[in-house]
C-alpha positions, 0 to 999 in steps of 0.5 A: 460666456456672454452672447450679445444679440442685437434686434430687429423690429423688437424681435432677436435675430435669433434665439436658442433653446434652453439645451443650446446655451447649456451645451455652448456653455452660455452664460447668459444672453443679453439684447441692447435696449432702446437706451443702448445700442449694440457697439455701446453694450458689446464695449461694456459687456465684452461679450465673446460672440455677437449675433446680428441680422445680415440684412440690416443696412444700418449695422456695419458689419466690419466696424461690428465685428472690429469692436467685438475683437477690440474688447475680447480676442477671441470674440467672433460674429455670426449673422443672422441671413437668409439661404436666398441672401448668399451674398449677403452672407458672404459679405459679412465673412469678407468682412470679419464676420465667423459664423452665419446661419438661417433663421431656421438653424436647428438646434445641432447647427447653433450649437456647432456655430457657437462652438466653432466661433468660440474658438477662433474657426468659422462656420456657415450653415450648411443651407447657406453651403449648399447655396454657395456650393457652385461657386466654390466648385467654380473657384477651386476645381478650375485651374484656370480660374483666380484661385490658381492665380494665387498658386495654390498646388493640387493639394492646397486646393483641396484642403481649401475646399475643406476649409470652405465647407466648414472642416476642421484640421482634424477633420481635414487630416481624416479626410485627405489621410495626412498628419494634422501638422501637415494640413497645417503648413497646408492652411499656412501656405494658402493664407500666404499666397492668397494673402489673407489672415485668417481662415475666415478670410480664405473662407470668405474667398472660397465662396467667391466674395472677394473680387480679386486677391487681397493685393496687401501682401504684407497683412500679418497672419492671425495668432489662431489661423492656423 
């Protein structure tokens, strides 16, 4: 796969080693240069991930993330973000981003992102959760709170704080001994009633960047959220 990476003051925002792209099955990364920017080389080169700085006020991250999924449906966004800037983080997933990590990211951890953004499911490194953790706490294990505006069962909330911290429906399955059908008529519930489309988007929710439920109760469920 192809892996776009935009920079930053002549620096990428982020680099691999050399046993990442091989175990991510990378086949080469590329950067814009000073006669190309990033939406222009991601509509040639119809990259399958993206990787940009969080912080760079002049990168629109959903338009970024808008053209990524134009050129290749299963293409996906990682930023680039400080632990500090959990906000900032939590932005970019709202707004259509996959994956964040840190500047420090270890090997295992950018290996896992861009596995993980490959296929469709999200990930957050686990700084940037620990960061997040209170506000998910917050968000899930109050029934008082907007998540149980949205009517989620005991249950559903609980599968939600799995989704939030990164687990996939096997992983889910493991951990709260269910069938994986069954979490996923799970996922499918909570994306329903949160009224999002995707798992990315409940993520984005469970981390506490979404003022208020979607009120766009009509949106269509991604092909892959669940």
């Amino acid at each position: 796969m192809i892996v776009l990476i935009d920079r930053q003051d002549d620096a990428p925002a982020f680099n691999f080693s050399d046993r990442t792209r091989k175990l991510a099955g990378i086949e080469r990364i590329e950067h814009p240069d000073s006669r190309e920017g990033f939406l222009d080389k991601a509509e040639r080169l119809r990259p399958r991930i993206g990787i940009v700085s969080a912080e760079r006020a002049d990168l629109d991250i959903g338009r970024l993330s808008e053209v990524l999924t134009t050129c290749n449906d299963s293409a996906g966004l990682i930023v680039v973000t400080s632990s500090a800037e959990r906000q900032t983080a939590g932005f970019a997933l709202r707004n259509g981003a996959r994956g964040a990590l840190t500047p420090a990211a270890t090997e295992e951890e950018s290996t896992a992102a861009l596995l993980s953004v490959k296929v469709g499911h999200p990930f957050v490194a686990p700084e940037l959760i620990t960061e997040m953790h209170s506000v998910i706490g917050t968000l899930l294990c109050a029934p008082d709170r907007s998540s149980a505006g949205c009517g989620l069962t005991d249950r559903e909330r609980e599968v939600l704080k799995l989704l939030a911290l990164g687990y996939s429906n096997e992983g889910i399955a493991g951990q709260l001994c269910i069938s994986i059908a069954t979490v996923r008529s799970h996922v499918l519930h909570i994306l329903r009633k949160m009224r999002v489309r995707n798992r990315s988007q409940a993520v984005a929710t469970a981390y506490g960047v979404y003022a208020a439920v979607p009120s766009d109760s009509t949106s269509p469920l991604d092909a892959q959220a669940v």
